[in-house]
N, C-alpha and C positions, 0 to 999 in steps of 0.2 A: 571439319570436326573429326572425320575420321581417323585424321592423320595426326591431329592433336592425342587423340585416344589413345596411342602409340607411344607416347613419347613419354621420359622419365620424369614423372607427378608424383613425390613421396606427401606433398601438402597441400594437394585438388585445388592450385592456382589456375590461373587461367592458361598458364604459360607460366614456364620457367624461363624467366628475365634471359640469363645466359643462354638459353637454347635459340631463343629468337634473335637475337644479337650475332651471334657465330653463327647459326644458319644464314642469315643474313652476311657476313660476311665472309664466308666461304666462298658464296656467289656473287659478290660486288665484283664490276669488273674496272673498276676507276684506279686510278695512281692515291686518293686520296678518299677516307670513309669517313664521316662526321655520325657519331652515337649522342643525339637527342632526345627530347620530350616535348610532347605535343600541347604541354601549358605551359610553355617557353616563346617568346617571342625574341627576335633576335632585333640589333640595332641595327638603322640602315648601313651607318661605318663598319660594322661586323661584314657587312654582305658585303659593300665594296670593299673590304680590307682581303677578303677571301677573291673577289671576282678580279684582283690584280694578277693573280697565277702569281703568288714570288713565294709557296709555302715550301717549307724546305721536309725531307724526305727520311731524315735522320733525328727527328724529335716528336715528341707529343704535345698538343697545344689543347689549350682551356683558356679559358677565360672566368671574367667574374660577374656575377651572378646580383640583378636589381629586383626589386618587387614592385607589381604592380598591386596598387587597393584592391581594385574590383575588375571584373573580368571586363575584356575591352570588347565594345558592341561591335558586331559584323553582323550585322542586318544585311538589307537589299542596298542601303544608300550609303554602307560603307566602302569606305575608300582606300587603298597606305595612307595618302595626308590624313584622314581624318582619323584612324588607328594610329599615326605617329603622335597629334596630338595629344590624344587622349593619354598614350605613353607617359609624354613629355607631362601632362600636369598631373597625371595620377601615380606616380611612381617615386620612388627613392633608391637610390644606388649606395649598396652596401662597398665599406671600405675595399679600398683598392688593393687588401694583403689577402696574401694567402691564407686559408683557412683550413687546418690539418688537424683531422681524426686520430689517425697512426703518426705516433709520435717516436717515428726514427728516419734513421740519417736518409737526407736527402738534398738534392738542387731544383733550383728555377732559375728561371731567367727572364727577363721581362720583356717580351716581343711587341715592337711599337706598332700604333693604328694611326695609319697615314703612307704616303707616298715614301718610297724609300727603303733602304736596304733595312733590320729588324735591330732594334738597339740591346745589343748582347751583356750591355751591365748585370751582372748578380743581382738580384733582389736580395738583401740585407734585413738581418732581425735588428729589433734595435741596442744588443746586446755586441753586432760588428757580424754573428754568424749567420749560415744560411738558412738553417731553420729545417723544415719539412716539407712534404710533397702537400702542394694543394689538392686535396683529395675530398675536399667534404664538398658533397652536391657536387662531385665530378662528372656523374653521367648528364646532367643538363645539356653539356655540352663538353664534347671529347673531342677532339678531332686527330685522328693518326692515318699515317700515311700506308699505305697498301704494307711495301715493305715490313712496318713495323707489327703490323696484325701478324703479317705472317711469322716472322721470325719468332713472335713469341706465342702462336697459335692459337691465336682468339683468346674471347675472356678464358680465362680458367673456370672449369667448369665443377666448381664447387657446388654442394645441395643447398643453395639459399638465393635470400634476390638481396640482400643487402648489402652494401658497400662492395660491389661488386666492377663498379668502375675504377675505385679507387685502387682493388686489387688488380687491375690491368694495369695499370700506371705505375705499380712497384713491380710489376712482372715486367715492362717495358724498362725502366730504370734497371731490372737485375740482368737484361742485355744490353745495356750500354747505351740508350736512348734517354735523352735529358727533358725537361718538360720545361715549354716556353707559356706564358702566359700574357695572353693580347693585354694590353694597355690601352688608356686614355677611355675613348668612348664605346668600344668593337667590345661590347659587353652583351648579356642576353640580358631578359624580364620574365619574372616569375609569377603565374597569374594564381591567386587562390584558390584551392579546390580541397575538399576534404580527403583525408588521407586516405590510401588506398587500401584495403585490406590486404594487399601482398606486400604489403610494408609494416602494419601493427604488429607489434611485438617483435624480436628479434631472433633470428633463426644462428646468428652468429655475435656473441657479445664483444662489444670494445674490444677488451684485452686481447681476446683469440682473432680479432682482425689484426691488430698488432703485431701480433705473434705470428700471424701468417705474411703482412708483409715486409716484417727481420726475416722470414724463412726463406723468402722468395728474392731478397737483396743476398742473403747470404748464399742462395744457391749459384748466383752470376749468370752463366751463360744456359745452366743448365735448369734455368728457371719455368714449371710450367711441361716441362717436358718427359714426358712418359713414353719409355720402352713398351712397344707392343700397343695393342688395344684390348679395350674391354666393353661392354655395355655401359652406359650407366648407372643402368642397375647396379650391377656387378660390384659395379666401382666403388658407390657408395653405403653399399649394405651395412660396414661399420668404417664410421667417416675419418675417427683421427686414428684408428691403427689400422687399417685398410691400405691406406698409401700415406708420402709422408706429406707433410703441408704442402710443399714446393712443388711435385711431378701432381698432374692432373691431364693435362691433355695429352691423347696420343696422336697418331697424323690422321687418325680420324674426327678431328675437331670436326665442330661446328655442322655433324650427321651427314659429313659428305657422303658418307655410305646408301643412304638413304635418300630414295624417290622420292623426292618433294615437289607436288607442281606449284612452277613460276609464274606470274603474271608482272612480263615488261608493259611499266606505263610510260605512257609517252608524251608528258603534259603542256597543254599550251599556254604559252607567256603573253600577255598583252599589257 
């Protein structure tokens, strides 16, 4: 708690989404980081489609996103089979397209779920073009490869928690990283819960997410990237003339400066 005390709260959240996420992956130390939620359940084909090792190093992967009715019991006498079932008759899987907030230019590509190299067909609007970056309820599940955090320096660390996935994905696409989206069944599940207070009301509206990620396609390499450091504070004091949309992180992402105690866990599978 002490060390939350410290850290930049301009709107007494529990956490600022992006501080936890980049601290976190600052210190990941894997070839590959997946950005979750913990009223998400994923499908078993998801986990075996990831537990093949064939993900590739040079894109960002998502998937699409099912809902379950009601929360899925884990009692004493719950079991996977008996959680999959309940999955399998309490749920519905939303359309298998993309679903895009910020509406500019972008690709996908449809990464297959099964044994096999990933099927690199374009996903297609039904107009012939490509459409936009699948960004809505992007953070459910993100998954980007070490490389790609880094090169484009964690989320950007803008003063809000909303659509803040979706801005890593067009900071990633403004360095040259395409976004693959699992196919077939390698989908999550979304269990109901009441909204969260660090999501009521909007800290950043449509348009200026929009507008920030045309800034951050339009910046290319230099997306995200800030000469020098600053606090956060500092940085945000006045947020659109202070710095431009595009430069937010410096090589101080994600508090590396800062003594944060770790605890590696070490969990047992059975």
């Amino acid at each position: 708690e002490h060390v939350h005390d410290q850290l930049y709260n301009p709107y007494d959240f529990d956490l600022m989404e992006f501080i936890g996420k980049n601290v976190a992956a600052r210190r990941a130390r894997g070839r590959f980081m997946v950005f979750t939620n913990p009223d998400d359940v994923w499908a078993e084909d998801l986990v075996q489609q990831l537990a093949r090792r064939t993900l590739r190093e040079d894109v960002m992967y998502g998937t699409f996103r099912g809902v379950v009715r009601d929360h899925i019991p884990v009692g004493p006498r719950a079991s996977v089979a008996s959680m999959e079932r309940f999955v399998s008759g309490n749920s519905f899987s939303s359309e298998h397209h993309p679903q895009s907030v910020a509406h500019v230019a972008g690709r996908w590509r449809r990464a297959a779920c099964g044994e096999g190299d990933f099927d690199q067909a374009p996903m297609t609007t039904a107009d012939g073009g490509y459409g936009y970056f699948h960004d809505s309820a992007a953070g459910d599940f993100l998954l980007l490869p070490r490389a790609v955090v880094y090169k484009i320096r964690g989320y950007p660390e803008i003063p809000t928690n909303i659509m803040i996935d979706g801005t890593a994905i067009h900071a990633g696409a403004a360095h040259g990283f395409g976004q693959l989206l699992f196919a077939g069944e390698c989908v999550i599940y979304h269990q109901p819960h009441p909204r969260s207070y660090n999501t009521k009301g909007s800290m950043i509206s449509f348009p200026a997410y929009e507008s920030l990620a045309q800034s951050l396609l339009d910046a290319g390499h230099q997306a995200n990237i800030r000469r020098g450091n600053v606090t956060l504070g500092e940085r945000h004091t006045r947020v659109e003339e202070a710095v431009e949309w595009h430069r937010w992180n410096g090589e101080d992402w994600g508090l590396s400066a800062v003594a944060i105690p770790q605890v590696i866990l070490s969990p047992e599978c059975h």
